[in-house]
C-alpha positions as CSV (number, residue, x, y, z in Angstrom):
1,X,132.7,101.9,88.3
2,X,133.4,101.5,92.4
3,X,131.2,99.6,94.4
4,X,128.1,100.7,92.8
5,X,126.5,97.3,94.0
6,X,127.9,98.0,97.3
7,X,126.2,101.5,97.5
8,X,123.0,100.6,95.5
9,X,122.3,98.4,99.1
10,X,123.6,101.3,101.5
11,X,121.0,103.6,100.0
12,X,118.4,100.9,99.8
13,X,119.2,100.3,104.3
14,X,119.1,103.9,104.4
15,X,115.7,103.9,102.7
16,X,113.8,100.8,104.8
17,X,115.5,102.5,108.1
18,X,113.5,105.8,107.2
19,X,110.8,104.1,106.5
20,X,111.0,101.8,109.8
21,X,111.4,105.0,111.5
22,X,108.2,106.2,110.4
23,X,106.6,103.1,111.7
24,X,106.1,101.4,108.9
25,X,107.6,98.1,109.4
26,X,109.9,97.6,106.6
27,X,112.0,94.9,105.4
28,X,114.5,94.5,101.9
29,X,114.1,90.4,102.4
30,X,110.9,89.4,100.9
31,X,110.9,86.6,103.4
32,X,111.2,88.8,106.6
33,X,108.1,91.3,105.5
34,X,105.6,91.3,108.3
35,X,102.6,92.3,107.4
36,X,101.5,94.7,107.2
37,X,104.7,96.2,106.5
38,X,106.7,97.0,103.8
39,X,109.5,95.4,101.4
40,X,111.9,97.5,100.0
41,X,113.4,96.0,96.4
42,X,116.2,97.8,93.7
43,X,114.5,97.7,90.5
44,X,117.6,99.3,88.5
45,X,120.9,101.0,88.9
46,X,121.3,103.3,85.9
47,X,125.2,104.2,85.7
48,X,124.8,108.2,85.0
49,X,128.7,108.7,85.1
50,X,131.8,106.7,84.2
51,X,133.2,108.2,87.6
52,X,129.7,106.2,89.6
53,X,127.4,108.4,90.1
54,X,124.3,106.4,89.5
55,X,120.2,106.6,89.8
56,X,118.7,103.4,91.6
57,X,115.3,103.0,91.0
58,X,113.4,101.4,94.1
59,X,109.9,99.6,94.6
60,X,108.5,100.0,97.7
61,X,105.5,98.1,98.4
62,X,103.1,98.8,101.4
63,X,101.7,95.3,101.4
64,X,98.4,94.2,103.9
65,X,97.2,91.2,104.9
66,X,94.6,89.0,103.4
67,X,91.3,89.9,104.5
68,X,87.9,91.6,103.0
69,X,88.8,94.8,100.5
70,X,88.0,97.8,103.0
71,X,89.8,96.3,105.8
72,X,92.6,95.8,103.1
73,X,92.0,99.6,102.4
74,X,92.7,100.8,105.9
75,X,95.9,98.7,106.3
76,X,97.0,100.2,103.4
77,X,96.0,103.8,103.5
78,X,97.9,103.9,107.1
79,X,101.0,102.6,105.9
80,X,100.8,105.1,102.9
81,X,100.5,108.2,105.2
82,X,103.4,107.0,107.3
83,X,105.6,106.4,104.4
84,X,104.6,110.0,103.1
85,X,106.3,111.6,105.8
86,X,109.8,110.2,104.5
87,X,109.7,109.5,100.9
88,X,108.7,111.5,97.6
89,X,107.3,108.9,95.2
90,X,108.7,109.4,91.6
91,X,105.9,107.8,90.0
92,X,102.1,107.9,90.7
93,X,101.6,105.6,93.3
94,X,99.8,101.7,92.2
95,X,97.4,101.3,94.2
96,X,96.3,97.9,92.6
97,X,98.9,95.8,93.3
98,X,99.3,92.5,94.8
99,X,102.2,90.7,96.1
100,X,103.5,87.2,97.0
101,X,106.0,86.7,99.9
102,X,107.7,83.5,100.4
103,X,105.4,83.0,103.3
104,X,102.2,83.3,101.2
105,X,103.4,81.3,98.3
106,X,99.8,80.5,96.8
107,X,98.1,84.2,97.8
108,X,99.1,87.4,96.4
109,X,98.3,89.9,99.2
110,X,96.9,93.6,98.4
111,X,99.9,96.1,98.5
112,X,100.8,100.0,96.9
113,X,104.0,100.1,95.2
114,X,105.6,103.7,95.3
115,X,108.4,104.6,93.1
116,X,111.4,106.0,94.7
117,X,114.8,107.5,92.5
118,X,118.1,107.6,94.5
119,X,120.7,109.0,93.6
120,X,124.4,108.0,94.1
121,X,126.9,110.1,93.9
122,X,130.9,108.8,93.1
């Protein structure tokens, strides 16, 4: 199977620069998220094809800082609009997440995770 590794990360650049072009701050190293902001993470590469074509499933998580729930709220329902205008969730989206960055080791901050399916072709 060629490079599927290699091209799991091209589409996963291609998919925080659309994201960053939306405005949503976006990053795919936990420990570079500014927030609020977005990290971009691979959460499988299913092989479709001996040849490589492949489907990599991404988590994208709007994430907000800590602060009281509605303020929270508006962080998070900005984000979500931008990021609308360039990607078509595959999943419903969670709106009850909660994430820890390496910079916030000890508080899980509020976040959305939307589902997005790639697909690479060989």
């Amino acid at each position: 199977m060629p490079a599927l590794g290699a091209k799991a990360k091209a589409k996963a650049v291609e998919l925080r620069n659309a994201l960053a072009g939306a405005g949503v701050p976006s990053s795919l190293d936990p420990g570079a998220v500014n927030v609020p902001g977005a990290w971009v993470t691979v959460r499988t590469i299913t092989p479709l094809t001996l040849s490589g074509a492949a489907q990599v499933r991404f988590d994208v998580y709007l994430i907000a800082p800590e602060g009281p729930a509605l303020e929270a709220w508006d962080h998070l329902a900005k984000l979500l609009d931008a990021a609308l205008d360039v990607v078509d969730p595959d999943e419903p989206i969670d709106t009850a997440s909660r994430v820890v960055l390496p910079h916030t080791p000890t508080q899980p901050l509020p976040a959305f995770r939307l589902v997005v399916d790639e697909l690479i072709d060989p």
